[in-house]
C-alpha positions in Angstrom: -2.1 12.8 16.1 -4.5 10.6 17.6 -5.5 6.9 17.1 -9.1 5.6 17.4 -10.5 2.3 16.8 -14.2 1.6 16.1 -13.7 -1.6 16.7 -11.2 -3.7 18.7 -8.0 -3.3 16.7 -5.3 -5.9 16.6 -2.2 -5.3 14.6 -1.0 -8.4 15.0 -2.1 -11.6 17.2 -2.0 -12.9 20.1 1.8 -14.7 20.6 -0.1 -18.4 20.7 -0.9 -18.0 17.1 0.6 -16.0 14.8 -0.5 -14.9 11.3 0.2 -16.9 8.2 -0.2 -13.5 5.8 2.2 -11.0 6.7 1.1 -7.7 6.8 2.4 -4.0 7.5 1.0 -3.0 10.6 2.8 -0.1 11.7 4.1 3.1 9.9 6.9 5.0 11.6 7.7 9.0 9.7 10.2 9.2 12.3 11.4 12.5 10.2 9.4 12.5 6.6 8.1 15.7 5.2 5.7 17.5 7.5 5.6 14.2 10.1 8.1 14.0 13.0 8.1 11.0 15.4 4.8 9.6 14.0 3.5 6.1 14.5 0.3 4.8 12.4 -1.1 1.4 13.6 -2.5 0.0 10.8 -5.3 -3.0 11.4 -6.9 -4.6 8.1 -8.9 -1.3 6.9 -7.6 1.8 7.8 -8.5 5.4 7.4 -6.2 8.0 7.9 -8.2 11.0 8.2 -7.7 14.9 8.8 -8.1 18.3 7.4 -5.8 19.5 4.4 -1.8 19.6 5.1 -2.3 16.9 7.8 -0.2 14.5 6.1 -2.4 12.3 4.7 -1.2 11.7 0.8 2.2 11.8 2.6 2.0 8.9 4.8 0.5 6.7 1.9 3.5 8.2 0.0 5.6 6.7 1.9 4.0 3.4 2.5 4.2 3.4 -1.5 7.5 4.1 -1.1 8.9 1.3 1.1 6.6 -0.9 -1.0 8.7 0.2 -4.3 11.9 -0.7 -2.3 10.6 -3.9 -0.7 10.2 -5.4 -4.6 14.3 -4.5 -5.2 13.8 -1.0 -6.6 16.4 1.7 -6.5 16.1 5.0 -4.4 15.4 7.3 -7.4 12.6 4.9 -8.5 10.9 5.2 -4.7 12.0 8.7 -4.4 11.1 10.9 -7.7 11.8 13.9 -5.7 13.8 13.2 -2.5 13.9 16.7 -1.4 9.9 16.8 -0.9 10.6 14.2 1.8 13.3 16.2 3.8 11.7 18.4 6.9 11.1 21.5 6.3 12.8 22.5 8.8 15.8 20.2 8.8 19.1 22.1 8.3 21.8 20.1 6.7 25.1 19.2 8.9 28.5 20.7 8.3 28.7 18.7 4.9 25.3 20.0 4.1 23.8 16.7 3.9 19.7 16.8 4.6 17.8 13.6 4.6 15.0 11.8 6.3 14.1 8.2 8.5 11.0 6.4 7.4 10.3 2.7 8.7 7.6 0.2 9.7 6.5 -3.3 11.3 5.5 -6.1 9.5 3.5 -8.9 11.2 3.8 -12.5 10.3 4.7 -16.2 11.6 8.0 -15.0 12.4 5.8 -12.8 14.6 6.7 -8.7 14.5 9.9 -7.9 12.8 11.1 -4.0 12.4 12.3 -2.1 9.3 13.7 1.2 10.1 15.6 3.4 6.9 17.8 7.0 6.9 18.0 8.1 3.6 20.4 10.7 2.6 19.1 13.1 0.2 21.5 15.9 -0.5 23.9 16.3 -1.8 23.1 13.0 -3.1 20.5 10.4 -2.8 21.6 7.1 -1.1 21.0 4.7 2.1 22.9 5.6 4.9 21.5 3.4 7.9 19.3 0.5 7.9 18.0 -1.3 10.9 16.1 -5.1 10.7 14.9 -6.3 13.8 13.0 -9.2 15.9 12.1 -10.2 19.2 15.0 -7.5 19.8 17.5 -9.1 17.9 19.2 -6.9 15.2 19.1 -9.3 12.3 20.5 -6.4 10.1 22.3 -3.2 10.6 24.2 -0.9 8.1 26.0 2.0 7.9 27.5 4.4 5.9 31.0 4.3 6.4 33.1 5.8 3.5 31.0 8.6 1.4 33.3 8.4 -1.7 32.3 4.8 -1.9 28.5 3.9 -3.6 28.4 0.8 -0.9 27.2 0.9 2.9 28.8 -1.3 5.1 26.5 -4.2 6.5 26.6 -6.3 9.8 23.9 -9.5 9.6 23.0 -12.0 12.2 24.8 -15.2 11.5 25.2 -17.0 15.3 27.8 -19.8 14.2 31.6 -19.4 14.4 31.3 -16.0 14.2 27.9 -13.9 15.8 27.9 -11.5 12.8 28.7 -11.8 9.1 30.2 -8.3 7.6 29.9 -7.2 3.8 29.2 -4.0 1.5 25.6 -3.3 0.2 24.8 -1.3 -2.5 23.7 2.2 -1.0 20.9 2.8 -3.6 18.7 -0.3 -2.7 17.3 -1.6 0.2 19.3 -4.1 2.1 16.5 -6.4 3.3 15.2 -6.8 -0.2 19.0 -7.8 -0.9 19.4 -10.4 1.7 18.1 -13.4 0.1 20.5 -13.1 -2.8 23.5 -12.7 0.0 22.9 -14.6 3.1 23.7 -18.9 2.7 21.2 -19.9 5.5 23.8 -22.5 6.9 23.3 -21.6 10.3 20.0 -21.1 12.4 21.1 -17.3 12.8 21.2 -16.5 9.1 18.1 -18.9 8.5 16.0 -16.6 11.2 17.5 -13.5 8.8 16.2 -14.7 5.5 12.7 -15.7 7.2 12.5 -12.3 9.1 13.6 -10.6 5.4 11.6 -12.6 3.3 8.3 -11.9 5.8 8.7 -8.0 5.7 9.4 -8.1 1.9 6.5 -10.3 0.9 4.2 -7.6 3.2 5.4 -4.8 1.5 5.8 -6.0 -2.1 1.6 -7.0 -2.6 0.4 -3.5 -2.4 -1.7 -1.3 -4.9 -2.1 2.4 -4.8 -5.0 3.2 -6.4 -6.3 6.6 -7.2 -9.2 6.4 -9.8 -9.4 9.4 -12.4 -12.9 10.2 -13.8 -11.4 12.5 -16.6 -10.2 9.1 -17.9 -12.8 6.6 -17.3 -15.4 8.0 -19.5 -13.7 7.6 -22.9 -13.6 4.2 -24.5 -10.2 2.4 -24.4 -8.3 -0.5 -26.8 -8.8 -4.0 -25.4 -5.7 -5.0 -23.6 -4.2 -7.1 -20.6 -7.3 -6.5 -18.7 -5.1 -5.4 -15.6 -6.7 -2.4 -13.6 -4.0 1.1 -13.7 -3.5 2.9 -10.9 -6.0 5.5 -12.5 -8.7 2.8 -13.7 -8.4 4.5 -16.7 -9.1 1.2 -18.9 -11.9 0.0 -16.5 -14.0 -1.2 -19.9 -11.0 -2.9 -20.5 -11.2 -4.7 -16.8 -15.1 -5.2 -17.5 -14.6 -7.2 -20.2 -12.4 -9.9 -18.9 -13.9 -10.1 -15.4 -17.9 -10.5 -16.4 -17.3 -13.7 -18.0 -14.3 -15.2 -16.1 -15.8 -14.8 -12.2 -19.8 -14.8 -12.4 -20.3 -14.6 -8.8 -17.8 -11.5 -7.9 -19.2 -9.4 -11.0 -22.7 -10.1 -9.3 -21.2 -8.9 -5.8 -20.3 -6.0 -7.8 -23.7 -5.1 -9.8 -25.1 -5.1 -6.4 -22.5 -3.1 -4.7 -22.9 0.1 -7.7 -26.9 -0.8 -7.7 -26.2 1.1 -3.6 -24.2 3.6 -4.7 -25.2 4.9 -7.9 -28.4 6.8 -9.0 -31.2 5.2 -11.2 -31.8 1.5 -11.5 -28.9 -1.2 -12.5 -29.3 -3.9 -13.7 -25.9 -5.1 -15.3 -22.7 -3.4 -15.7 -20.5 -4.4 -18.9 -18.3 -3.4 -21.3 -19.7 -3.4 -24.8 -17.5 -3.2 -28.3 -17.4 0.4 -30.5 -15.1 1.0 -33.1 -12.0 0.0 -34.1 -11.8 -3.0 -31.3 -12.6 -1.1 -28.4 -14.5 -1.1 -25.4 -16.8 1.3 -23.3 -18.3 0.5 -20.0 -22.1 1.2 -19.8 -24.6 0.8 -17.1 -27.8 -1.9 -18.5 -30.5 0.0 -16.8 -33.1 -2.7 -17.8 -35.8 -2.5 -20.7 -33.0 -2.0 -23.1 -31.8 1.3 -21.6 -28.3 1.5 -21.9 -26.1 4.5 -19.8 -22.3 4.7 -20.7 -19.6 5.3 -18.2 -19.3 8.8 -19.5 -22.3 10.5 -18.5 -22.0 9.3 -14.8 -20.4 11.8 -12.1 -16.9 12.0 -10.6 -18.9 10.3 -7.0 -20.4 7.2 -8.8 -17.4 7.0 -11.2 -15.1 6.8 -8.3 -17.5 4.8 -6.4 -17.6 2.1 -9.1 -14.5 2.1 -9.5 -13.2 1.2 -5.5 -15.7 -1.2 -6.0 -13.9 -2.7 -8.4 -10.5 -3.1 -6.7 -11.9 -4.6 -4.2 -14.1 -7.3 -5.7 -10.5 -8.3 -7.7 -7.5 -9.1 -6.6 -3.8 -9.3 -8.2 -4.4 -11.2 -10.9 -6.8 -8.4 -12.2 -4.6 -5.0 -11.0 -1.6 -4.0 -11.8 0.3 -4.9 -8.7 4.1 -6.5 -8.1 3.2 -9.8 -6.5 5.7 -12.2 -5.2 6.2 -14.9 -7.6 8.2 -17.5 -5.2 5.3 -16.9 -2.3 1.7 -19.0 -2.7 -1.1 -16.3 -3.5 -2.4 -17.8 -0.5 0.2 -16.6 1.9 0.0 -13.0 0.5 -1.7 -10.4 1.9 -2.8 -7.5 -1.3 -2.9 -4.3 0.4 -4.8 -1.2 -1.3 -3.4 2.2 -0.8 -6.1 4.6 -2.0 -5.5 8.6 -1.6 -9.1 10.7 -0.8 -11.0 7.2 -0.8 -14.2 9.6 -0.1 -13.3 12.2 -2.5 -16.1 12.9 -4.7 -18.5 11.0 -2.6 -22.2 11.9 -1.3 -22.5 10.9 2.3 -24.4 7.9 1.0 -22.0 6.6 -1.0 -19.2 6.9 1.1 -20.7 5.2 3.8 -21.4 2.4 1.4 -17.7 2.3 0.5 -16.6 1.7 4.1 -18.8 -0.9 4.9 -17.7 -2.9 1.6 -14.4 -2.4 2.8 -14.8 -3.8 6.2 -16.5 -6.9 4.7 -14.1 -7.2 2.0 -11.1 -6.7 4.2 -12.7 -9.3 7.3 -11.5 -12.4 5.0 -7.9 -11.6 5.3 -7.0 -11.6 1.7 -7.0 -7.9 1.6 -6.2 -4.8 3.2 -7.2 -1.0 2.4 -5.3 1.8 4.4 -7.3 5.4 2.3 -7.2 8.6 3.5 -10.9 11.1 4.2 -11.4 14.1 4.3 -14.0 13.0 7.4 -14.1 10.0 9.1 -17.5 10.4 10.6 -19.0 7.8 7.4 -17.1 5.0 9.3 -18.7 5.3 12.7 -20.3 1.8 13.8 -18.4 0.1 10.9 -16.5 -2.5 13.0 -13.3 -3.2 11.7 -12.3 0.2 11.2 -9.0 1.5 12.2 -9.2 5.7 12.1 -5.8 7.7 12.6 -6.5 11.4 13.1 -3.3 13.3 11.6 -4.5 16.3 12.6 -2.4 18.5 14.2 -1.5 21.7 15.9 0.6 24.2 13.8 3.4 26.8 15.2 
């Protein structure tokens, strides 16, 4: 694997001033899948790129992953299909346990703080380790210490009386996520726990994966919450509530699909047909009229990324964090084969709306390409090659 950086990249700041948005800014696979001992530095757009079997759809798999478990989710939610995440080549121990260690960094005004997971996933799926660190402090550390018992036991930073507070966690969630609900914050110890906690699960809770489908874009859909799915598969739906309510960001986004689609645009709307619903259409001018439908997988997908990145959490469908001010939350957009589809045009067009997007600080993209060459002179562009040589 190698790391490259068309621009300066800074995954955090410098210690003077540290940022008020956390953020992820390191993925560790230590053992996940086909990825051993990798470490992605992520800045605020991202590109993992690579030929096919590199890992790409993995990594974001996992980000997705830790994101699930950062909002409070159990294992089985995060992990549909644990075994996919085991090594290959990982042989199970005497009582034929497998599993795999997946962690990351979050950046934020409690400056870098360190999340690293072992999850056990045969003959049963459940935490067995957990690591929270700062400034080389373990804040929290568990460990499974009875496997007829659903609980691991935890150890977390109290520095009173006593240096370390000692309790049982549930060994299907993640104990970070937990910490808020179990630590008093009497003493400065467990006060610099909940802060260090509460930073890495804000950064991983705002996140969206995004994977538009052009199969299901073209039909007209029901009006409904006008939230964007993972699959923008109701993007009339989204059209019709975000033309009228934010005038300036719709025409952002008329200009952006005028540079990547084919043919004139003027407008892009959503328009009523029967029974209540909606279809998106492109108004060409002079009362020409082209729907959604008869556009290709590129300019579908195109429009679409467009989209998600002209909104932001109140318009997709994204866990935010209710307690935390929008203002100190960082939305970050995970979006598998961001070029897939895409003329070399188009792509290139993508990036650079990314970069500009991305440059305010309210949001983050980290998308994997099939090539990465589209990006080159885009500053702000973090690429990670995952390529890598095969036995």
């Amino acid at each position: 694997m190698t790391v490259s950086s068309l621009s300066p990249m800074v995954p955090g700041v410098d210690a003077g001033t540290r940022p008020d948005r956390p953020s992820v800014t390191e993925l560790r696979l230590s053992a996940f899948a086909g990825h051993r001992n990798a470490f992605l530095p992520l800045g605020p757009l991202t590109l993992l790129a690579g030929h096919s079997g590199s890992g790409k759809t993995t990594a974001l798999r996992a980000y997705e992953a830790l994101a699930v478990l950062g909002g409070g989710a159990r294992l089985d939610e995060a992990f549909p299909d644990p075994l996919g995440c085991v090594p290959e080549r990982a042989r199970p121990d005497a009582q034929r346990r497998r599993g795999f260690r997946i962690g990351c960094t979050a950046d934020g005004p409690e400056g870098p703080v360190h999340l690293d997971v072992a999850v056990q996933a045969e003959p049963e799926l459940r935490v067995v380790g957990e690591r929270l660190t700062c400034g080389g402090l373990t804040l929290l550390e568990t460990a499974l210490v009875d496997p007829r018992r659903p609980v691991v036991q935890a150890a977390w930073h109290t520095a009173g009386s006593s240096p370390v507070t000692r309790g049982p966690l549930p060994d299907d969630r993640l104990g970070t996520a937990l910490l808020p609900l179990r630590v008093a914050g009497k003493t400065d110890g467990q006060r610099r726990v909940l802060a260090a906690a509460e930073q890495m699960v804000v950064a991983l809770r705002s996140v969206y994966a995004c994977d538009p489908r052009p199969g299901r874009m073209r039909a007209a859909v029901p009006r409904g919450s006008g939230r964007l799915l993972r699959g923008c598969d109701n993007l009339a739906d989204v059209l019709w509530r975000t033309r009228t309510e934010c005038g300036r960001r719709h025409a952002l986004l008329v200009g952006a699909v005028r540079d990547g689609c084919a043919g004139p645009v003027l407008d892009l709307l959503a328009e009523p047909v029967r029974d209540g619903a909606v279809r998106a259409v492109l108004d060409r001018g002079d009362g020409v009229r082209t729907a959604l439908g008869l556009l290709g997988d590129g300019e579908l997908r195109y429009l679409a990324l467009a989209l998600v990145l002209f909104t932001g959490p109140g318009v997709l469908e994204v866990d935010q964090v209710a307690e935390v001010p929008a203002a100190l939350q960082t939305l970050t957009v995970l979006a598998d084969g961001f070029d897939r589809a895409l003329d070399p045009r188009q792509a290139g067009e993508l990036v650079r709306l990314a970069a500009r997007m991305c440059e305010r600080g309210h949001i983050r993209l980290v998308g994997s390409v099939s090539d990465a060459a589209r990006a080159a002179g885009v500053a702000g562009v973090t690429v990670v090659d995952l390529d890598r040589e095969r036995s």
